[in-house]
N, C-alpha and C positions, 0 to 999 in steps of 0.2 A: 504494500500500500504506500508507503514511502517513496519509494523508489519512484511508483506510478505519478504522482504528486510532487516529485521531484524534478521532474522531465517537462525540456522544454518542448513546446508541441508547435505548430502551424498556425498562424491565425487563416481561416475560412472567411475572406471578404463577406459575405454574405450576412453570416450570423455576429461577426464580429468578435473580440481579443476573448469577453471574459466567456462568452458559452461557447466558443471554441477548445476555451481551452478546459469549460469543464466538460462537455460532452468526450474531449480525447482525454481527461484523464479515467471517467466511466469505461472508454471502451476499452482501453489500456487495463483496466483490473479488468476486465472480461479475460482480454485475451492471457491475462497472466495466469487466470484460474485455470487454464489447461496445464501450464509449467507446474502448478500448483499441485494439481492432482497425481502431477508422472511424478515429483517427488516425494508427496503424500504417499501414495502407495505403495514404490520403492523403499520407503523407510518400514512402512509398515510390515511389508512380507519381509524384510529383511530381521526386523525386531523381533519375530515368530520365532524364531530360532529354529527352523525348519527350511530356511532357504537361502543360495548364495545368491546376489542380486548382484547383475552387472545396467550399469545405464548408457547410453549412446555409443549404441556397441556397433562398432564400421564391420560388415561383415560379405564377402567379396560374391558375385552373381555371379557364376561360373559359365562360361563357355555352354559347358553341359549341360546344364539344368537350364539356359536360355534354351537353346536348343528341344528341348525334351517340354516345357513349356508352351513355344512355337509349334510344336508337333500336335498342340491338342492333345497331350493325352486326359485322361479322366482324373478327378480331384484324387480316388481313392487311389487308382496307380501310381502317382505322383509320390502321396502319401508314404508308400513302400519305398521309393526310391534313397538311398543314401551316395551322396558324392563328395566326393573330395574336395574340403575347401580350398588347398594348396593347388587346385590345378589352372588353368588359363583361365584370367574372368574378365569376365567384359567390363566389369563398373565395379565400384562397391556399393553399397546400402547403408546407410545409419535408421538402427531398428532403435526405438524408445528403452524399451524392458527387455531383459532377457533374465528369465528366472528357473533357476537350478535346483532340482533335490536330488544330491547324491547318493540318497539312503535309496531310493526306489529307481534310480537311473534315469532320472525322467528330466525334459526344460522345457521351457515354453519363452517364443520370442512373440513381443507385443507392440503394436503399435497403441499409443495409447492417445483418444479426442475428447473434446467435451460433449461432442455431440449433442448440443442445443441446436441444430439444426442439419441441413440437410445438406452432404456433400455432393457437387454434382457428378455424375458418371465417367465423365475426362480428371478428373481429380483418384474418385475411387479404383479405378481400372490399374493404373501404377500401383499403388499401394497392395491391391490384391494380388498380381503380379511378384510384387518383391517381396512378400510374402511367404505365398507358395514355394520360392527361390530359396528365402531362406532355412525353410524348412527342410528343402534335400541336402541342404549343407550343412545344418546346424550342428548336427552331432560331429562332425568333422572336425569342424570350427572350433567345438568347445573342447574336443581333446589335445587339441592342440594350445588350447589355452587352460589343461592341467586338472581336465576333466573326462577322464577317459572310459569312459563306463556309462555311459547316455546311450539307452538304446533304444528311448520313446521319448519323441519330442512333438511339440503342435506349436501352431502359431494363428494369434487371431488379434480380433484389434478390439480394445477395452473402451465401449461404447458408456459414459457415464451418463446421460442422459438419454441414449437411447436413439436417438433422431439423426444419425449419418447418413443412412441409408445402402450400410455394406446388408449382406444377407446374413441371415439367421446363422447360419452354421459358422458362418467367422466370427460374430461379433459375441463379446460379454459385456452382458447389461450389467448396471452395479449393483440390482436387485442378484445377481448369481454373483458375485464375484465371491463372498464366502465358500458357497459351494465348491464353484471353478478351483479353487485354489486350496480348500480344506484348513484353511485359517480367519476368522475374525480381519477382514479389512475394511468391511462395507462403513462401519461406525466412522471411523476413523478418518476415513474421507469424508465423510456430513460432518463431521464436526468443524475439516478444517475450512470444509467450503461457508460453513455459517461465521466461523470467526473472521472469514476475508468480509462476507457480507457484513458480517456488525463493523467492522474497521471502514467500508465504505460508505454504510450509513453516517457515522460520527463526523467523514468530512464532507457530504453532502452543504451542512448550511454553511461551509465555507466554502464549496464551490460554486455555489448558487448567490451570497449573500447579496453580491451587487447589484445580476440579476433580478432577483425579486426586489431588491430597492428601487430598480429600475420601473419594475412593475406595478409598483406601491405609488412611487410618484404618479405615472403616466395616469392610474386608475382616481387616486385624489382628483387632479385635474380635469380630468372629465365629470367628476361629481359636483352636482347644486352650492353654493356655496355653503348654504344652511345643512347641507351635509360632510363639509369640513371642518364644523367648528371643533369637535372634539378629536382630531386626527391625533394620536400619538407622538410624543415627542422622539422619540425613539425610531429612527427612519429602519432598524433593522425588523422591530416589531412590526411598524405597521405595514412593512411590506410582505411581513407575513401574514398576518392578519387581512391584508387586501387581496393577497394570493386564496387564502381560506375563503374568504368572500365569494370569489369566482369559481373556483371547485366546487362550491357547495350550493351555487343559485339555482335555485328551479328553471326548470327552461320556460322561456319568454318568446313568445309569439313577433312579430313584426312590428306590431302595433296598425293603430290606425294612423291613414296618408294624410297628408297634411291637405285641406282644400283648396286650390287657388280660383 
């Protein structure tokens, strides 16, 4: 939240300096609550004491498995495939999560969204893609980073909200992530996402205050004079107070046209 509120932003000719600059420090905590979450989460399965947690792990798209990919084969064949991550690769990948149980030989590499909305199809198609890629090479990859005994791995992408729009079989809601993973994390993340919310609640009237003084003025002015007399001295008040006003008026018809 600091940070977000620390950051100089663009003024938007349009809207002008100060609700430019608080509308971009809102979206700025939006977009941190995804950073948020892939660290929330990583700390959590990692505190489990049940899991090795590696985070933005570069992990290389082999020749082969483009290849085999490209060829259309089926989700489930794919699945069975194991390829050498040392061998010729076309790219590499940075995957979010990649989460290790050594007791049962098992990892799982994740990409991890906020999923408050909907990612479009040109967006989703790479992702699913590098994915399924890393998956034929993960156990490779990971014995050679000191893990040599993985001999069931998955990969999908940790949908928190729900609304990406990858498919059912990839994505974990945060309603399963307990399950999915057989530890306690789901709390853990609602907790941190509500202390981001209370932290951006609290500087709400200070990104706004001008704002609404702006508000409070323009709306005094337009009112009867006899309806100024008791205007608050306090220009932060009453421009709350006149902001309350307008939120809360009944709707009002046109009225009647004036005769000429």
């Amino acid at each position: 939240m600091a940070n977000a509120v620390s950051t100089a932003f663009n003024e938007d000719p349009v809207i002008g300096p100060d609700l430019s600059r608080a509308i971009a420090v809102v979206n700025s905590v939006v977009k941190r609550h995804g950073h948020l979450l892939e660290s929330t989460l990583a700390n959590a399965l990692a505190a489990s004491g049940r899991f090795d947690v590696l985070v933005e792990v570069a992990i290389p798209v082999t020749d082969a498995a483009q290849e085999l990919l490209l060829a259309r084969n089926s989700a489930e064949d794919l699945a069975r495939i194991n390829i050498r991550a040392d061998a010729s690769a076309e790219r590499i990948v940075t995957i979010d999560l990649v989460v290790v149980d050594t007791e049962v030989g098992w990892a799982g590499a994740y990409e991890i969204k906020r999923g408050n909305g909907a990612i479009d199809g040109r967006s989703r198609r790479p992702i699913e893609h590098d994915l399924k890629a890393t998956r034929m090479v993960l156990s490779s990859y990971l014995a050679k980073r000191g893990y040599p005994n993985i001999l069931r791995v998955t990969t999908g992408v940790i949908d928190y909200y729900g609304a990406t729009g990858f498919s059912k079989e990839l994505k974990i809601g945060r309603d399963d992530l307990d399950s999915h993973f057989g530890v306690p994390v789901r709390e853990t993340l609602d907790r941190s996402t509500t202390c981001l919310r209370t932290a951006l609640h609290g500087e709400l009237p200070y990104l706004f205050s001008t704002i609404l003084e702006d508000i409070g003025r323009e709306t005094v002015k337009q009112q009867p004079a006899s309806a100024r007399t008791n205007v608050p001295q306090d220009d932060h008040v009453g421009a709350e107070s006149a902001l309350i006003q307008i939120i809360n008026a009944r709707p009002a018809g046109p009225g009647p046209r004036s005769r000429q």
